[in-house]
C-alpha positions in Angstrom: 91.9 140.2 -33.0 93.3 137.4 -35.6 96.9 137.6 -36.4 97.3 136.5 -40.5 100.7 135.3 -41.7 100.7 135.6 -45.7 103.2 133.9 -47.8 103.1 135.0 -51.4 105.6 134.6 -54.2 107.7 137.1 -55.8 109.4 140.1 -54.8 109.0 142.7 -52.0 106.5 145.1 -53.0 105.2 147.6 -50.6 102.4 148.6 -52.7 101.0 144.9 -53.1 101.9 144.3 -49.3 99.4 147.0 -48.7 97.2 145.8 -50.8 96.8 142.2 -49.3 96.8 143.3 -45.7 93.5 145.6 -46.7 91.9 142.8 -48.8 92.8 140.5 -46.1 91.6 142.7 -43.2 88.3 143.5 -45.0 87.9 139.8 -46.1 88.4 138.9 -42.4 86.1 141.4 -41.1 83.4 140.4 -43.5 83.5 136.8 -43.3 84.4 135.6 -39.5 83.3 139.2 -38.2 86.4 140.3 -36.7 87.3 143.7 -35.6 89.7 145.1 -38.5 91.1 147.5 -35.5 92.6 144.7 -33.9 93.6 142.3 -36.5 97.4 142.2 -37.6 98.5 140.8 -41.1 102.4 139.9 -42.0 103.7 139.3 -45.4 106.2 137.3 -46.4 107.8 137.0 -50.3 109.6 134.2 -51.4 111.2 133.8 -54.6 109.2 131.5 -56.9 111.9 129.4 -57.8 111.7 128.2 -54.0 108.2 127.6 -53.7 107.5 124.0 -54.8 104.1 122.6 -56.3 103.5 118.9 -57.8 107.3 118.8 -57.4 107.9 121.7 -59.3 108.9 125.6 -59.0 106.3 128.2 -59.0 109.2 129.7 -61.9 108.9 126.6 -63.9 105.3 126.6 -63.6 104.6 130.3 -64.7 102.3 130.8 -61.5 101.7 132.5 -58.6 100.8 131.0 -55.1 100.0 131.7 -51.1 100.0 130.8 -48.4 97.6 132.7 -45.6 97.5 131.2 -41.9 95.1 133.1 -39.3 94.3 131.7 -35.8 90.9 132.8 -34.0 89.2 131.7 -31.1 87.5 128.4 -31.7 83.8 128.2 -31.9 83.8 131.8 -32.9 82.8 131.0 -36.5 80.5 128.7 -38.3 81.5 126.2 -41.1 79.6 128.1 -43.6 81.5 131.3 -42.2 84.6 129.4 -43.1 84.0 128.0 -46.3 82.9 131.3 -47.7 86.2 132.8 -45.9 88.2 130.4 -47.9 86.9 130.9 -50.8 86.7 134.6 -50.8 90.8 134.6 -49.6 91.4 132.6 -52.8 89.8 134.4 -55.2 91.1 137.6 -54.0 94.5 136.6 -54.4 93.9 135.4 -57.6 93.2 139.1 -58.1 96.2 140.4 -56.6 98.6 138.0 -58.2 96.9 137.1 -61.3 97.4 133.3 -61.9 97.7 131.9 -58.5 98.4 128.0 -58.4 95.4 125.2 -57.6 97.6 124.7 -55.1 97.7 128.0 -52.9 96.0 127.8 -49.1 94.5 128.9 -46.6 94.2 127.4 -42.9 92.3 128.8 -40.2 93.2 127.4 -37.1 90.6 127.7 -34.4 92.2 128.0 -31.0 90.7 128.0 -27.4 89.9 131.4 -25.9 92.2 130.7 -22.7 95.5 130.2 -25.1 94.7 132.8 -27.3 94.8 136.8 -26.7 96.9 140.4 -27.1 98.1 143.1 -24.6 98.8 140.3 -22.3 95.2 139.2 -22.0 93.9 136.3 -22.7 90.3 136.1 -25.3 88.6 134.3 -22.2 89.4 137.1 -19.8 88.1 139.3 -22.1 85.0 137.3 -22.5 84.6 137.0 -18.9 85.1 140.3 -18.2 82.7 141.6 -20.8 79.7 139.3 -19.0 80.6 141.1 -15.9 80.7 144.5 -16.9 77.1 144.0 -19.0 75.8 142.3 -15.7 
């Protein structure tokens, strides 16, 4: 159910854009055990001349870089989920990219299940409503 925001530099390419949203879905799925049905990725390019590092461009570096944001519901994962989540995202866009900056991230904000949901249902309803049905 995540929703992922990626930020990546260079220039709209529907075959890379592809690419990352299956990496990223498969990563997700793997790592923090979400449902790849129901997660939704977004990818955004910017031009590496406008992507700053160590007070520098991306251009002026020679580098690529990203930027991937994902919310879940907190307490969902463990930190050894997460570290291996981060890691895996990083070294899968290094593979995409090819040369991706010391400085690329990843943040994975944990949010609570009552702020958090889809189809106009909140991740706690859904919760609650699972340990009624199995009841």
């Amino acid at each position: 159910m995540p929703i992922i925001n990626v930020s990546v530099t260079g220039k709209p390419d529907t075959a890379l854009s592809a690419a990352i949203a299956r990496e990223v879905t498969e990563l997700t799925a793997t790592h923090l055990r979400k449902d790849p049905t129901i997660t939704a990725v977004a990818i955004s390019y910017f031009d590496p001349q406008h992507w700053f590092a160590g007070g520098k461009s991306l251009a002026e570096h020679g580098t690529n870089t990203f930027w991937l944001d994902i919310k879940v519901v907190d307490g969902t994962n463990t930190k050894l989920e997460l570290e291996a989540y981060l890691k895996a995202i990083f070294a899968a866009f290094g593979r995409m990219l090819g040369g991706v900056h010391e400085e690329s991230y990843a943040f994975v904000h944990e949010v609570p299940a009552a702020a958090y949901g889809y189809g106009g249902k909140t991740q706690e309803f859904r919760f609650i409503g699972g340990r009624l049905n199995a009841a």
